[in-house]
C-alpha positions as CSV (number, residue, x, y, z in Angstrom):
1,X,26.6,85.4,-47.1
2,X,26.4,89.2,-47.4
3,X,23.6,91.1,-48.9
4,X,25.1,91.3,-52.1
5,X,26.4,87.8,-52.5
6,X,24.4,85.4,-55.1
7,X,24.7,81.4,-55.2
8,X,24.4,79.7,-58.7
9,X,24.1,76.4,-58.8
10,X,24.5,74.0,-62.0
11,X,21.2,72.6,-62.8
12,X,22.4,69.7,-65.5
13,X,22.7,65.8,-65.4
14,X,26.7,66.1,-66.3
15,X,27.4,69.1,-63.5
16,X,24.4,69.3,-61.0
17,X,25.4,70.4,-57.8
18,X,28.3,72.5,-58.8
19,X,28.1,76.2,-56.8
20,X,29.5,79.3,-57.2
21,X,29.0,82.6,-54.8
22,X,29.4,85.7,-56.7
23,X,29.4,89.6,-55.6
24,X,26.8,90.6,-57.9
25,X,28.2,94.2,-58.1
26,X,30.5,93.1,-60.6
27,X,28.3,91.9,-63.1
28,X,26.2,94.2,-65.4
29,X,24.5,91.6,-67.5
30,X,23.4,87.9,-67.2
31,X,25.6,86.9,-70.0
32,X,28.5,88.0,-67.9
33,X,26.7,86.3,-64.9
34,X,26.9,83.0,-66.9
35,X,30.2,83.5,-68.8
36,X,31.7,84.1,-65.2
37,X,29.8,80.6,-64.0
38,X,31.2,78.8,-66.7
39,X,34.5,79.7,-66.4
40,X,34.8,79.2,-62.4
41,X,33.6,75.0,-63.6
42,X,35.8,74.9,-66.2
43,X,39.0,76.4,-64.3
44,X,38.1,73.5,-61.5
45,X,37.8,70.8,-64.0
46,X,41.5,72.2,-65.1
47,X,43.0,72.6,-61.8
48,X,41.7,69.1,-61.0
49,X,43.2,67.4,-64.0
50,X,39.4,66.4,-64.8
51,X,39.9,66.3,-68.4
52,X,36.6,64.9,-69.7
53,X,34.6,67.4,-67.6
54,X,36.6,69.8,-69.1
55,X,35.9,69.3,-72.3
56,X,32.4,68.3,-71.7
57,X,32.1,71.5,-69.9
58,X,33.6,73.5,-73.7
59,X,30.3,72.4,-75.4
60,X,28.1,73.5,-72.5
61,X,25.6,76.3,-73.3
62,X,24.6,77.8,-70.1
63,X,21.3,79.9,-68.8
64,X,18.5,80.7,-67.1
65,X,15.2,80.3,-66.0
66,X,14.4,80.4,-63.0
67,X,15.5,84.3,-62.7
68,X,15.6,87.4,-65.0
69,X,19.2,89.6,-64.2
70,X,17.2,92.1,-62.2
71,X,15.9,89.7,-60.6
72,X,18.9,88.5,-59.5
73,X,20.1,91.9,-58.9
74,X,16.9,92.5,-56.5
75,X,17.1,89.0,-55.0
76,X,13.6,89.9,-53.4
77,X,12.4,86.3,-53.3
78,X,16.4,85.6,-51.4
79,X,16.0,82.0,-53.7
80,X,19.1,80.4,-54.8
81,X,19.6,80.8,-59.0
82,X,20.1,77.5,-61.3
83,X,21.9,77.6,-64.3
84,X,20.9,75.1,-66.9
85,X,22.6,73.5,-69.3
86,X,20.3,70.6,-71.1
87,X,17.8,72.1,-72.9
């Protein structure tokens, strides 16, 4: 991974496990961040032909806690970021 490269990992009993590298220099806000996320689990439930995940996935409401955006964008403590989705 480069310096700029951020892994987000689904932190949910349904999708747990499921990563994503991004290029944080194209995102400006968390909620594009997470919109971003959502959209790389749903397009693989799609491609996959996973059609309860995919809809399971629709009715997901994604975020975080574990980091603030600038955290993320600082990535001082280099941890790895967990998107919930249960709470």
């Amino acid at each position: 991974m480069n310096i700029y490269d951020r892994k987000l990992i689904a932190s949910s009993e349904l999708f747990s496990g499921f990563e994503v590298i991004i290029d944080i220099r194209y995102f400006d806000t968390m909620d594009h961040l997470i919109k971003h996320f959502h959209r790389e689990l749903f397009t693989f439930f799609e491609d996959n032909k996973l059609d309860i995940l995919k809809s399971e996935c629709l009715q997901c409401d994604f975020h975080c806690h574990t980091h603030s955006f600038d955290e993320i964008l600082m990535n001082f403590d280099n941890k790895d970021v967990y998107l919930c989705d249960n709470c």
